[in-house]
C-alpha positions as CSV (number, residue, x, y, z in Angstrom):
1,X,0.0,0.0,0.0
2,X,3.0,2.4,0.8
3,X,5.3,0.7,-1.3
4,X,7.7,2.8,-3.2
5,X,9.6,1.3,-6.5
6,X,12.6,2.9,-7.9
7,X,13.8,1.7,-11.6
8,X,16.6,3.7,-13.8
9,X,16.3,7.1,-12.7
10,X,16.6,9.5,-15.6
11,X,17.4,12.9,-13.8
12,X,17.5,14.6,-17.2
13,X,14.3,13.8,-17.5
14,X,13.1,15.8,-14.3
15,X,13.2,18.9,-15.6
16,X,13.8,19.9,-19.2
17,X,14.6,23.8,-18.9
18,X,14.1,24.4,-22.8
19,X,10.5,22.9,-22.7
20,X,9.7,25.5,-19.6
21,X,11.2,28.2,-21.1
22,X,8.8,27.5,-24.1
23,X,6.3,27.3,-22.5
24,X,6.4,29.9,-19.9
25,X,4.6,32.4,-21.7
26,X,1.4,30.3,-21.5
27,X,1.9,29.3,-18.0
28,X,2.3,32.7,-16.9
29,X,-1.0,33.7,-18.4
30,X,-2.5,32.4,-15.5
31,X,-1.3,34.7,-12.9
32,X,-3.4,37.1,-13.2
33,X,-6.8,34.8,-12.4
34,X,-4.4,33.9,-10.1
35,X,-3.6,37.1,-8.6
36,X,-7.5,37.6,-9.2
37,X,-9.1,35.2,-7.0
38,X,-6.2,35.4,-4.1
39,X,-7.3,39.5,-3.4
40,X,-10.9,39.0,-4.4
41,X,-10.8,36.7,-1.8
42,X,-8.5,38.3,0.8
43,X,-10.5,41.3,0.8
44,X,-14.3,39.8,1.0
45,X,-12.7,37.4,3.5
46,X,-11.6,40.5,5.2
47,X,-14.9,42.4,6.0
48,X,-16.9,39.2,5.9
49,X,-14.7,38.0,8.8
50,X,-14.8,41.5,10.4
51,X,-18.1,40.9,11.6
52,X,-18.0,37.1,11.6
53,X,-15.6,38.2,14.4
54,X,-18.0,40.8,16.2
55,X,-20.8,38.2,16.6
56,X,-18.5,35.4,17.5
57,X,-17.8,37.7,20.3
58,X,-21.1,39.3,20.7
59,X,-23.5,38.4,23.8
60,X,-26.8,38.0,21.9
61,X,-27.1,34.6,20.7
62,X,-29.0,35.1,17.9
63,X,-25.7,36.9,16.5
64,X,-23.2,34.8,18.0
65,X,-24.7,31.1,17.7
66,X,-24.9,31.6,14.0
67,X,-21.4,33.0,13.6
68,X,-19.9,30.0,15.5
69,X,-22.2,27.4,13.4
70,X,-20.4,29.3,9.9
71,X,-17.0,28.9,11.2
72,X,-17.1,25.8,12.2
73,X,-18.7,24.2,8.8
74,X,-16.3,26.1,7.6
75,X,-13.1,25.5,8.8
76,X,-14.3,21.8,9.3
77,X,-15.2,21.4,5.1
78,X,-12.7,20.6,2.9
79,X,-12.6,24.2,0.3
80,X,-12.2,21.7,-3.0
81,X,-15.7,20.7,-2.0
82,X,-17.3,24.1,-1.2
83,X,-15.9,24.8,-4.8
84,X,-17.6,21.4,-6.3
85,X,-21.2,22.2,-4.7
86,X,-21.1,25.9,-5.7
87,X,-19.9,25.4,-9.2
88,X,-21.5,21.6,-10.1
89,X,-24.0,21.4,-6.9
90,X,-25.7,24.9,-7.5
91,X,-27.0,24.5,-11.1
92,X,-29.5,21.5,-9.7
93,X,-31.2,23.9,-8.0
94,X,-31.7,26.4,-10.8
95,X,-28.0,29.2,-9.5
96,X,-25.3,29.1,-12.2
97,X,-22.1,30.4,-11.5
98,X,-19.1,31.1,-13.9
99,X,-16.2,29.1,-12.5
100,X,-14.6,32.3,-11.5
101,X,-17.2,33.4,-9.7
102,X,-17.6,30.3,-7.9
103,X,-14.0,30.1,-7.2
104,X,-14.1,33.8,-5.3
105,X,-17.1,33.8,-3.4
106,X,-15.6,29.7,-2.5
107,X,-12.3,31.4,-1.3
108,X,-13.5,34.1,-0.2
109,X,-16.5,32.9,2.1
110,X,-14.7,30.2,3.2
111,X,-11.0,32.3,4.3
112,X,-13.9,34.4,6.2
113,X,-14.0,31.6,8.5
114,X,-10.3,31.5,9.3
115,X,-10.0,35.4,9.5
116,X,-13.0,35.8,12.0
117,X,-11.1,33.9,14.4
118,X,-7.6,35.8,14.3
119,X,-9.4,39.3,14.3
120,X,-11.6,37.7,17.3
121,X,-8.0,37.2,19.3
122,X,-6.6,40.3,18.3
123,X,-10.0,42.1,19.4
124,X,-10.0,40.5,22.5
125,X,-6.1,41.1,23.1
126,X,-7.4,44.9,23.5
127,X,-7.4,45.4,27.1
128,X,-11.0,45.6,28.7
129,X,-9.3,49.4,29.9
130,X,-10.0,50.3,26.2
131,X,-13.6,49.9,26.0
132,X,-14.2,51.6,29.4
133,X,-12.2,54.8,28.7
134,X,-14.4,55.2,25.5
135,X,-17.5,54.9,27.4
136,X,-16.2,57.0,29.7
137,X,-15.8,59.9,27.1
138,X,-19.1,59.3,25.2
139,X,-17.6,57.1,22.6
140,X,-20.6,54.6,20.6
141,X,-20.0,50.9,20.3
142,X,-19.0,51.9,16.3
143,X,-16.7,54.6,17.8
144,X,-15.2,52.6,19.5
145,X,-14.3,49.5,17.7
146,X,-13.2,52.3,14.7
147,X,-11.2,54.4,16.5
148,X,-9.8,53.0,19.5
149,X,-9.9,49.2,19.1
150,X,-9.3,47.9,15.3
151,X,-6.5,50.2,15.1
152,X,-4.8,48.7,18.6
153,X,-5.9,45.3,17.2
154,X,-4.4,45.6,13.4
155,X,-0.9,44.9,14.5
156,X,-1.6,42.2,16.4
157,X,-3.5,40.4,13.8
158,X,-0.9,41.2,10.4
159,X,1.1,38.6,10.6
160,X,-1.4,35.3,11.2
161,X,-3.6,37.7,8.3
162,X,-0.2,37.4,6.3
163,X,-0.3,33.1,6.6
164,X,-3.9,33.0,5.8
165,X,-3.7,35.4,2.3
166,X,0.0,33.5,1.5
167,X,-2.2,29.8,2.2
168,X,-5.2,31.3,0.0
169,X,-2.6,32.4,-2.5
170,X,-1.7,28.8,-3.4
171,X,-5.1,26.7,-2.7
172,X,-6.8,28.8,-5.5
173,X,-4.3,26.4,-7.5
174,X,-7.5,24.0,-6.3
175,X,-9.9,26.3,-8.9
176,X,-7.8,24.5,-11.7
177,X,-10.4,21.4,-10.9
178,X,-13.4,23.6,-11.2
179,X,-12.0,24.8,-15.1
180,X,-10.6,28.7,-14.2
181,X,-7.6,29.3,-16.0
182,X,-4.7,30.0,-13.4
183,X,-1.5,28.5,-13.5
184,X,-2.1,25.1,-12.4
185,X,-5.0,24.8,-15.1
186,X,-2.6,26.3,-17.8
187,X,0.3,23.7,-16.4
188,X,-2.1,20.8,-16.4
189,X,-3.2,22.6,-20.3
190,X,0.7,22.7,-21.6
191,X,1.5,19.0,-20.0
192,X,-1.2,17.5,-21.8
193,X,0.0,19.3,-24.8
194,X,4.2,18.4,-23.9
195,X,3.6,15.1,-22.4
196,X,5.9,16.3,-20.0
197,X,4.0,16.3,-16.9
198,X,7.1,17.0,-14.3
199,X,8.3,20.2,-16.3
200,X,5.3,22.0,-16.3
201,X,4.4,21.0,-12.7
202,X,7.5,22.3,-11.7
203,X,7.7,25.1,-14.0
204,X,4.3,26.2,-12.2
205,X,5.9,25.7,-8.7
206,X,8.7,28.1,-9.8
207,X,5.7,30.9,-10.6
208,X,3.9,31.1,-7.2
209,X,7.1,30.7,-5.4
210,X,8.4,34.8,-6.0
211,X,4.9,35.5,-6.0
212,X,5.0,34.3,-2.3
213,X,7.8,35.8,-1.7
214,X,6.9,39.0,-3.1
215,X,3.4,39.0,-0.4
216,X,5.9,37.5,2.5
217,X,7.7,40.8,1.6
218,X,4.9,43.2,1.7
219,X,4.0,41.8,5.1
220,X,7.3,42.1,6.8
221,X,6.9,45.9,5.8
222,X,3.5,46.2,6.5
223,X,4.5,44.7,10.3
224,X,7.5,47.0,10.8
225,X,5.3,49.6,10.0
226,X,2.7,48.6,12.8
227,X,5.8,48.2,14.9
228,X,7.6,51.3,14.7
229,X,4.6,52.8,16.7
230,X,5.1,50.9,20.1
């Protein structure tokens, strides 16, 4: 069952660099539905999770036993599935969705689940000091979490935000199953078309790495500039 068999290794056929080369071009066509659904997402994962995160913490129930229920299907449901019911499921019941679509309201709903909890601990990690001072000096509940509480809490919550967008950066490779054309669908595409299946795969590897890089990069600055103000 685990067995692993090992006959005449060709290393020069690992990687050809001329076929990747050639096909790069087409490959990197893809980044920008790429690019596409990662902030789409990020940012409708970002205000959904907002308040996802205010009625976690909240003391009605009717806000925050709701909120708890949507995490947890959530973050317990595998995202290639989500995508599969919203783009094949949806249809039976009369909702059709471009696979693009599908693909950023699937990332972007379900990263909603993930951020509402890091913005609930950074919320919370706002001493209890804060919210009576602004009661003190008239401040509304709105007032509050605007002025004196999300911009305490921001810092705290960049650099687990910072995992979460560099994780949805490479699942929306997963949308390659649901048809969209980002780089894993365009590697799958051009190794059909080579018959060179480890090239392209690692040709499309080499793509989201400095693309990763480049977002790990705008976080460090991002948390140094948080920083500078302690």
């Amino acid at each position: 069952m685990f067995g692993i068999e090992i006959n005449n290794i060709q290393t020069d056929k690992l990687f050809d660099v001329d076929r990747a080369l050639e096909n790069l071009p087409f490959l990197l066509e893809g980044v920008p539905y790429t690019l596409l659904l990662a902030v789409t997402g990020m940012l409708i994962g970002l205000v959904l999770g907002f308040f996802l995160a205010l009625a976690r913490g909240s003391e009605r129930r009717w806000l925050r036993w709701p909120a708890r229920f949507y995490i947890s299907f959530m973050r317990g449901t595998p995202i290639l599935v989500y995508l599969f019911v919203l783009y094949f499921g949806l249809p039976i019941a009369g909702i059709k969705l471009t696979a693009t679509a599908a693909a950023v309201i699937g990332f972007g709903t379900n990263s909603a689940a993930y951020i509402a909890e890091i913005n609930r601990a950074s919320l919370n990690s706002v001493s209890s000091g804060q919210w009576e001072s602004a009661r003190a000096l008239g401040f509304t509940y709105w007032q509050t979490i605007r002025r004196i509480i999300t911009p305490q809490s921001t810092r705290i919550a960049i650099p687990p935000l910072g995992n979460v967008f560099l994780d949805l950066l490479k699942a929306t490779s997963l949308a390659a199953m649901i048809s969209v054309p980002e780089i894993l669908n365009k590697a799958q595409i051009a190794a059909g078309r080579t018959v060179d299946s480890m090239t392209m795969y690692i040709t499309a590897a080499l793509i989201y790495w400095p693309l990763t890089m480049l977002f790990s990069a705008l976080q460090d600055y991002l948390e140094k500039r948080y920083n500078r103000y302690l």
